[in-house]
N, C-alpha and C positions, 0 to 999 in steps of 0.2 A: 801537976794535974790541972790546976788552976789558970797556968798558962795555954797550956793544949787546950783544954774547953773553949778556952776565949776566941784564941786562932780560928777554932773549929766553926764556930758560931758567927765570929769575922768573916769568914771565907761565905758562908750559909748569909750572911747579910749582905755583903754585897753582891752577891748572885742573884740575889732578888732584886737588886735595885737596881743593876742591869737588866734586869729580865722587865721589871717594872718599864725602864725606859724605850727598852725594845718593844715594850708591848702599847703602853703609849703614843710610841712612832709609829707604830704599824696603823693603831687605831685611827692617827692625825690622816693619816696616810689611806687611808680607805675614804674616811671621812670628806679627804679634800677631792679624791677622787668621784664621790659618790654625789659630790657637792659640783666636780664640775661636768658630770654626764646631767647631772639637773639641770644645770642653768644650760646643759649645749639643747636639751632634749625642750626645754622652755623657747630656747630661742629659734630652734626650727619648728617651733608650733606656729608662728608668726607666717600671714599669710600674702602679701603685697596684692595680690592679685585683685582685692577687693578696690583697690587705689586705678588699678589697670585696667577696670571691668564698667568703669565708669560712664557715666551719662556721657555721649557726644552732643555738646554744645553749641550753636551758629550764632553769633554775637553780631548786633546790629553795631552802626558807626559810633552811637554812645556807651557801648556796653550792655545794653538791655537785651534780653534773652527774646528770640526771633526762632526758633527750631530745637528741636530737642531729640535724642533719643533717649530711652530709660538703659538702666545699666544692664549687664551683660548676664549678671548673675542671679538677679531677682527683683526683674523689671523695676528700680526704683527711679524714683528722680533725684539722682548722684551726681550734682556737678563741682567738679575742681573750685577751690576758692581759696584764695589768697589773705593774708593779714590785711594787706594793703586793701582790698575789693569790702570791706565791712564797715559800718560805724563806730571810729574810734569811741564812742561813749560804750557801745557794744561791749568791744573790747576791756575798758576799762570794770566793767560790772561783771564781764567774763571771770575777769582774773579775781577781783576782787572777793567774789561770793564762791567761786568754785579750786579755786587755786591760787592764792594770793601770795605764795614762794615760790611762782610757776616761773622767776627768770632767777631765781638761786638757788635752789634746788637743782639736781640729779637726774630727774624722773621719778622720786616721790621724797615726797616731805614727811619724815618717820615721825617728827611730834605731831603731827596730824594725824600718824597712823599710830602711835600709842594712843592717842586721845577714844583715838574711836573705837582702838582696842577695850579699853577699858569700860568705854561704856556697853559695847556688847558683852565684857563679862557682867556688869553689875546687869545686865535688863536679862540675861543667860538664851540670849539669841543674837542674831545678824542686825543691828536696825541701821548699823553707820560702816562706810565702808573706807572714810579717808582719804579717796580716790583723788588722784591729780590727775589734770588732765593727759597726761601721758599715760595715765593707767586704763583711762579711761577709752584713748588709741587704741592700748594693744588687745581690752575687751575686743573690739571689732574684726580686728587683724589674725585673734586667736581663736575667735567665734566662742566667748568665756559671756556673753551678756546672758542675762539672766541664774548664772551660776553660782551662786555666793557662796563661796566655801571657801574655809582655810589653805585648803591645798591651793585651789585657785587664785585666792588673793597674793599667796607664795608665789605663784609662777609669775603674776602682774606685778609682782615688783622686780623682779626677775627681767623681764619684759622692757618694762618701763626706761629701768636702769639702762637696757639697752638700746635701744630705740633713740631716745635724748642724747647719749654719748655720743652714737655712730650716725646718728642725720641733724643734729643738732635742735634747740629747741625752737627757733623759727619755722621749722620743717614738723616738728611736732603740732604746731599751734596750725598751721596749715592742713594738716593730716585731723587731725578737732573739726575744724570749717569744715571740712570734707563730707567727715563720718558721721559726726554726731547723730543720733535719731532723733525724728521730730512725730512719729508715730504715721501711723500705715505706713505706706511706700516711700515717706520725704525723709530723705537723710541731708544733712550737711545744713549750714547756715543759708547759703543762698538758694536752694529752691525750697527752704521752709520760709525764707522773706518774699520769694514770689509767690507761691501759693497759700501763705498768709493776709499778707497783705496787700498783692499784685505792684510790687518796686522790689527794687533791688538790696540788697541789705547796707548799702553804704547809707540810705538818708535813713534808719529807722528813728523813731520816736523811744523817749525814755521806757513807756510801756511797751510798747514793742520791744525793745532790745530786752525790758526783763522777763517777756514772755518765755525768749528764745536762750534766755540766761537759764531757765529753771525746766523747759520743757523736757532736755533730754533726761532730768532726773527720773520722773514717771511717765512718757509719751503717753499712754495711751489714757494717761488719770488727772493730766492737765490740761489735755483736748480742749481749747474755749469753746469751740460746735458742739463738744460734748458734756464736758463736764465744764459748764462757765463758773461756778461760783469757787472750786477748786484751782482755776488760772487765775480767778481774782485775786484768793487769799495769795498766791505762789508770786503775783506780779508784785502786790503790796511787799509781802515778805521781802523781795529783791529791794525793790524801791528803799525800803526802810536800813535794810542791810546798807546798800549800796551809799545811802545817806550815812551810817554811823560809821561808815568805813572812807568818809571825806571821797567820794567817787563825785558827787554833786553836791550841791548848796540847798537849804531850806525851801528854797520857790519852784525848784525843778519839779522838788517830791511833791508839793501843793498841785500844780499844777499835771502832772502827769496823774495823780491817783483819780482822774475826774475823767482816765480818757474813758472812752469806748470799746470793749472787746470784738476782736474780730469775729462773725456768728457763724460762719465758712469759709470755705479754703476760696479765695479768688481763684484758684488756677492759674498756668501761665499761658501767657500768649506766644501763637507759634505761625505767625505771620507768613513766615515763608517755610511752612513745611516741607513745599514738596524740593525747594531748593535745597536744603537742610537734609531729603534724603538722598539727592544728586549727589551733594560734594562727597556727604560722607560714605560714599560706593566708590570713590577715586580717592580718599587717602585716608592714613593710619591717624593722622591727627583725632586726638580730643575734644581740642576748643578751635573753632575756626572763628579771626576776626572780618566781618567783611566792612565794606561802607555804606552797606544799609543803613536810609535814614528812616526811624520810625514812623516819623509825621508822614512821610511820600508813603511809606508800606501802608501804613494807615488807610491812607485815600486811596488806594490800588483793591483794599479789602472793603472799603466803602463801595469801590464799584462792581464788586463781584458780587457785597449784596444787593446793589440795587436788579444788576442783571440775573440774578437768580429770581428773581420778585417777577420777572417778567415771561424768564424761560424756562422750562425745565424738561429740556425736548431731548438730555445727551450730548447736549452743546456744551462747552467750558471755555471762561473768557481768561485770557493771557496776556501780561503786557511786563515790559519793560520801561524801566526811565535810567536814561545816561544824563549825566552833566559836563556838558563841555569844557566848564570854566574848571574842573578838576580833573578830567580826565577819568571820572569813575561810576560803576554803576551803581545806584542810590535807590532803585528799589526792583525788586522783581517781585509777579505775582504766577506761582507755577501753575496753578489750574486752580480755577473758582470754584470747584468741585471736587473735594478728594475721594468721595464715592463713584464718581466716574473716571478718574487718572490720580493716580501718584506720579505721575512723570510729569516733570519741570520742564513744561513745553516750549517756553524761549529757546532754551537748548537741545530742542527738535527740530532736523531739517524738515521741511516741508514745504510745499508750492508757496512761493509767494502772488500767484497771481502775475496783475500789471505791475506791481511795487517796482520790477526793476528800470520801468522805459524812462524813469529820469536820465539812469547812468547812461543808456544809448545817448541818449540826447545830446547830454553832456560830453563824452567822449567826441562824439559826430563832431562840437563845438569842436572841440579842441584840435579836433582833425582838417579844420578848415571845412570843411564838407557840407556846413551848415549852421542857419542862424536864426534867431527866433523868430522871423518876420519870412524866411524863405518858405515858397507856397509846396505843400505837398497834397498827398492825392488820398480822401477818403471816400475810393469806388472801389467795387470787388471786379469788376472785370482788371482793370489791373494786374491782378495776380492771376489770369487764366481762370483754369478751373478749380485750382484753390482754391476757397472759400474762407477765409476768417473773417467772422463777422464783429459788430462790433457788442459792446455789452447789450446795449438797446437795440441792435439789429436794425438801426438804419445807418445811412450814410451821408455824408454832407459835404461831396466832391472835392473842391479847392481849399482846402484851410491853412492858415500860417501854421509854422512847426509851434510855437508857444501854446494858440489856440489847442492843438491837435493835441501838445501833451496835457496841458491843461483838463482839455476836456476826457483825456484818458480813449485816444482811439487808437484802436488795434492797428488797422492799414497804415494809415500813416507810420506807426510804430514798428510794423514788421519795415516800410521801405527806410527808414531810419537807418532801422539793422541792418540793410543790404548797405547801406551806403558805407558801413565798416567793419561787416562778413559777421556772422556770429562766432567764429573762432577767435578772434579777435575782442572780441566784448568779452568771454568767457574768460580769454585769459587775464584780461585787463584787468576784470574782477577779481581772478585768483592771485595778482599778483607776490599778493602780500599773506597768501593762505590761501588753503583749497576752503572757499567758502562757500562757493557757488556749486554745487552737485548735482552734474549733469545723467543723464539715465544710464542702464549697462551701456549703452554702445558707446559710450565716451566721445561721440562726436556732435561739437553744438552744432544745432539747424536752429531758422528762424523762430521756431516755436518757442526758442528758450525765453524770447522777449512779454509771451504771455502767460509764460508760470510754468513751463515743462519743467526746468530746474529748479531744484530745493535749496531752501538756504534758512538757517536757522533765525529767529525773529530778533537775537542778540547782534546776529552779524547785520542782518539787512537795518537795525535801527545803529547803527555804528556807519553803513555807507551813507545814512539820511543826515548823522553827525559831521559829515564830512563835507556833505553841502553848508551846513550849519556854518562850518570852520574854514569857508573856503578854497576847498580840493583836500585840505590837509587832514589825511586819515590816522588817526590815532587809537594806541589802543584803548578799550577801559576796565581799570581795575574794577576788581571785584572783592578782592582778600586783602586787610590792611597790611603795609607794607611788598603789596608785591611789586616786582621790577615790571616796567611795561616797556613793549618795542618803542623803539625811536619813531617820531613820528613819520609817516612819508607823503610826499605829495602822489594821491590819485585821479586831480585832472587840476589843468590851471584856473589860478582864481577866478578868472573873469570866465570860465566856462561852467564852475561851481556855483561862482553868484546868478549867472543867466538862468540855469532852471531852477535855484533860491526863488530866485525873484517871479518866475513864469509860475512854481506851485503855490506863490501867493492869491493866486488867482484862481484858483482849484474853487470848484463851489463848496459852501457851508453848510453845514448841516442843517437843516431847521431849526436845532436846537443853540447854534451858536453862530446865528447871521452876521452876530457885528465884530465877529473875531476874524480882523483884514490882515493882523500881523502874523499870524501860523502859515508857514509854510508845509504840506502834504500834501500827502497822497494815499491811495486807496489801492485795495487790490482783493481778488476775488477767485478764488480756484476755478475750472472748468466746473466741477462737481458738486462746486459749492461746499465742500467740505471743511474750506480755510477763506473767513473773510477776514481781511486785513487791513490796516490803516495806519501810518508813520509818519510824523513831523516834527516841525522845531517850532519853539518860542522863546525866545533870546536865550539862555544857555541851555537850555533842556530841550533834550531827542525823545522822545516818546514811542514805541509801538507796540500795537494792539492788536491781538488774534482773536477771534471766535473761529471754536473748532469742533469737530466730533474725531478726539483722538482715533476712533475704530471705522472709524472712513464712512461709515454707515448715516447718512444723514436721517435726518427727521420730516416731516410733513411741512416746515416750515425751511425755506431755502434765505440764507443770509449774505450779505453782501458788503463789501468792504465801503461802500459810502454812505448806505441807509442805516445800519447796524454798529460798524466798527469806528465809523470815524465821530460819531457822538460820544463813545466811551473816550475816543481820543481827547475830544476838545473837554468836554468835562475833567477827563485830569490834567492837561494841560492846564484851565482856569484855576484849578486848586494849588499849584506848585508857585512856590516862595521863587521868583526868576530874579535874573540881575543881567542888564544888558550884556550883551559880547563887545559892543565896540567894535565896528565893521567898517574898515577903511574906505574910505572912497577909489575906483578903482574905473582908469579910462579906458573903455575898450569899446571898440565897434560891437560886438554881442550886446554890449547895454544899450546901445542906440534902438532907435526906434525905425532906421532903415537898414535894409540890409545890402552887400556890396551887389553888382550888377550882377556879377560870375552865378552868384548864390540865390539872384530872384526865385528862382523855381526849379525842383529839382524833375530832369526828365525820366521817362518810364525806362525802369532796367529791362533788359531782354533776358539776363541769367533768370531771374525768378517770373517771367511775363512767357517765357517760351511754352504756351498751352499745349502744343506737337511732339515736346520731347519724352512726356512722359505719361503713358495712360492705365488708368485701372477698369481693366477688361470686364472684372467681375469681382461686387456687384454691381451694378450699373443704378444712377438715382434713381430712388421709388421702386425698388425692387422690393419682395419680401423673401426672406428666405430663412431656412431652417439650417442649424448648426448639424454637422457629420455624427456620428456613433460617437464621438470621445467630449461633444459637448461646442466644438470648434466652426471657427468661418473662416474660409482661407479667402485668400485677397489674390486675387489673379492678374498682372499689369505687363506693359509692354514696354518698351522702351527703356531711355535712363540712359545717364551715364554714372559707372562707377555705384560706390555702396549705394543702395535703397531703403532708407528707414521708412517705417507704417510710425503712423501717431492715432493713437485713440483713447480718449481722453486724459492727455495731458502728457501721453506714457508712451516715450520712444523707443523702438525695438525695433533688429533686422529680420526677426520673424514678420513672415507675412501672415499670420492669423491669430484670430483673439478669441477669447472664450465666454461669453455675455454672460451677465450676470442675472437678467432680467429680459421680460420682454419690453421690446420699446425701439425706435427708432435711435439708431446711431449712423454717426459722420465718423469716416476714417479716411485720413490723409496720408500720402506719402510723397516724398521727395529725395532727389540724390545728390550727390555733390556736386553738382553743377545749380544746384537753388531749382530744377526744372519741379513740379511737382500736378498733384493730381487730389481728388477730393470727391468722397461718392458719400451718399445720406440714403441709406435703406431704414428699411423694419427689419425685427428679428422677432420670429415667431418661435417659440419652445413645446417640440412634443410631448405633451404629459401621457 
């Protein structure tokens, strides 16, 4: 009986203790699963997109922040920043006070998180959280700030752990720079060191780095604007930490506890905004570096204030500065008025005026055709009953070509252009790029020589570089590292140095009489809408727009040599230059006579034939009122081949235009034989 009991009770215990291990394993077994639907359900809380949503940035030639936008998600000022872009003291007071096992560790250091455990049970609330900087990542990433719970603190180590295995902790400590908060809208280290302290966070100061050491603990409760005696106690506290932790030496802390609290945000500087919202509408990039120098941007923003002091009619002043000796452009200023334009007007075609009758000149040179001392013709009978007159509306019959460009006159300048057809200039221009933007009809006539065609202030101060360099057109970078074209020759040297040397003679502004070594010129829309002004001084091209982007001018008309070319010489005088070293170079163009063939060039007949082409209607000094739809048709006889109408500035095979106002206008037309015609009415409007 004794044995069967036993058996019985045998069988009955070990049934259990299989059942015990079955149930065990099943229990392990839920447990690990239940464990890793948590960590999967932790690790898809994690959100990148905050890292992707970031500020885009436009970095000048040394790194300093030059344009900005705020992030994508919640307007902040979120910019990328790197281990490398901080003050290793920074760094050093980073780890030490907030994570000082932050390169052996995991992603969290558990006796720091026992430590803190425990004090939150003995105080029977939340006061310490443990947090390593990786914990403190995926707060951002998970959107867990402000959440202090258990559950939460679970999922941050959860988190943590993974984040530091799978991007490493270099990428972690970067993702820190990043996010960190610095209260209101400044996140990351480097735009809480620009709007701090207006620098970048690589030079900060011992207090400084402990400000930005301690601030993301309470952003909004160690505010030095707001709460200063709270950033004092939190700076000391670091200071003293950072000392007992061998971070620095006894003279650091003396010295640093005596600094100064910053009392406001400097804000950042954004020099080139409106370039800053150019580029970043043509690419995906974040961080764009260019070779903006800040000094040059500086004095570009110096002259936008002076010229705001003076005008505030609508008008916005634009320039460029290239350096020849690198090949790069070193400052742009996109409109002196961002209440009037957000567009980066350099890189807006638009008339340039006379700016272009150097390259006639030049080209002519190089064509044989012409030399600086051969005599041409500034009378209007010349050209028939065409009329272009000159800016000042008189004429001074016989002048050398040097004088004629020098002094910027039209006639002279259009027989220039017949001497090598304006198809021929246009494309000479475009060789190397469609830079030159001729009106719809696509076909250049003589007008293009006084501003009909547009061309952006980047490319025309690039052709003004080229006289600079001797014919040799090169391009200029703008974004560090980019590839530029190879350079190419656009007229020979000694046809480059001759109008070099003839715009040396261009008159000076009042303002800068004694500056004999700038080479420029001037230019001036029909409409006065665009006054202009381009030269050089030994490596630097300079040009300068005043404009009313919305075409609509002011009471005050402006002019590329009263107006624009003193903004020129003024930044010219300010720019740090370094000679070019300009070979000496034998050529008859430098002489001071010209060959016999080239004394004087005779009257063309393609553009002088007054018979080939007439405008019937309206006839000069008419008055006359526009049809039912607002319109003036143009009535002409004769021509050979297409007939463009020009009025003001604006070439079309339409013969009629539609005024805008009352007032007297001039419209011209000509066909491809150069014959042309030229009437000056009134236009009266029925109200």
């Amino acid at each position: 009986m004794s044995t069967a009991l036993n058996g019985i009770f045998g069988n009955l215990i070990r049934k259990a203790s299989a059942h015990r291990i079955i149930t065990a394993g099943a229990v392990l077994a839920v447990l690990f699963a239940g464990a890793a639907v948590f960590c999967a359900s932790c690790i898809g809380e994690l959100d990148y997109s905050v890292l992707e949503k970031r500020s885009r940035v436009l970095y000048a030639s040394d790194g300093s922040v030059i344009g900005f936008s705020l992030s994508e998600d919640n307007d902040s000022y979120r910019f990328y920043t790197g281990a490398d872009e901080v003050s290793p003291l920074y760094l050093k007071m980073l780890i030490a006070n907030e994570d000082r096992n932050f390169y052996s560790h995991h992603g969290v250091d558990f006796p720091a998180l026992l430590r803190a455990l425990k004090g939150n049970l003995t105080n029977g609330r939340i006061t310490s959280g443990g947090s390593t900087l990786a914990m403190q990542v995926v707060k951002r990433l998970a959107g867990h700030e402000g959440k202090r719970t258990y559950l939460n603190k679970l999922r941050e180590i959860v988190q943590a752990v993974y984040i530091t295995e799978k991007f490493g902790r270099e990428k972690v400590l970067e993702w820190y720079l990043t996010l960190a908060p610095y209260g209101g809208n400044t996140e990351g280290v480097k735009a809480a060191a620009l709007r701090w302290f207006g620098h970048l966070p690589n030079m900060m100061t011992p207090s400084e780095a402990a400000l930005l050491t301690a601030l993301p603990r309470a952003p909004e409760h160690i505010r030095p604007d707001r709460h200063p005696q709270a950033a004092a106690y939190y700076i000391n506290e670091v200071l003293r930490s950072s000392l007992e932790k061998g971070v620095f030496g006894e003279d650091v802390l003396k010295s640093s506890v005596a600094d100064e609290l910053p009392k406001e945000l400097k804000g950042i500087d954004q020099s080139a905004r409106t370039l800053a919202v150019r580029l970043f509408s043509t690419t995906d990039l974040r961080e764009i570096y260019t070779h903006i120098d800040p000094k040059i941007q500086h004095v570009l923003l110096d002259e936008a204030v002076v010229f705001h002091e003076k005008h505030n009619d609508g008008a916005v002043l634009s320039a460029v500065v290239l350096d020849a000796s690198t090949h790069e452009i070193t400052g742009i200023l996109g409109s002196s008025d961002m209440s009037v334009s957000e567009v980066c007007l350099p890189y807006s075609p638009r008339s340039p005026g006379s700016a272009l009758k150097p390259f006639a000149y030049g080209l002519a040179f190089e064509e044989g055709k012409l030399h600086p001392q051969t005599l041409l013709h500034d009378k209007s009978k010349l050209y028939g009953s065409w009329r272009p007159e000159n800016f000042d509306r008189r004429f001074n019959g016989r002048v050398t070509a040097s004088r004629a460009l020098a002094s910027s006159l039209n006639l002279p300048a259009i027989e220039v252009l017949g001497l090598i057809g304006p198809g021929y200039f246009v494309n000479s221009v475009n060789r190397f790029g469609n830079i030159l933007h001729v009106g719809s009809s696509k076909v250049p006539d003589y007008s293009v020589i006084l501003g009909s065609a547009d061309i952006t202030l980047v490319d025309l101060a690039k052709l003004y570089a080229m006289l600079n360099e001797d014919g040799m057109l090169n391009d200029y970078s703008l974004y560090a590292g980019e590839k530029l074209h190879e350079p190419a020759r656009f007229m020979s040297a000694d046809s480059a140095r001759a109008v070099f040397d003839i715009l040396k003679s261009t008159g000076r502004p009042a303002t800068a009489p004694n500056a004999v070594d700038v080479s420029y010129k001037t230019g001036t829309s029909s409409r006065f809408t665009d006054a202009l002004s381009a030269g050089s001084l030994e490596n630097h091209t300079v040009a300068v727009a005043i404009r009313f982007p919305n075409n609509v001018t002011g009471l005050y008309q402006y002019s590329g040599f009263r107006d624009a070319a003193p903004v020129l010489f003024s930044i010219l005088g300010k720019l740090p230059s370094r000679p070019m070293n300009r070979p000496d170079i034998d050529s008859t163009l430098l002489s001071d006579s010209s060959p016999e063939a080239l004394t004087e060039i005779a009257d063309d007949s393609r553009i002088t034939d007054r018979n080939g082409l007439h405008i019937d209607f309206p006839q000069d000094g008419d008055t006359v009122l526009p049809d039912a739809f607002g319109r003036i048709f143009i009535n002409h006889s004769g021509g050979e081949g297409r007939i463009l109408m020009s009025h003001d500035g604006v070439q079309t095979e339409e013969m009629f235009f539609t005024p805008e106002a009352e007032g007297f206008y001039t419209v011209s037309i000509m066909d491809e034989s150069g014959h042309s015609d030229s009437v000056t009415f009134r236009v009266v409007l029925d109200n």
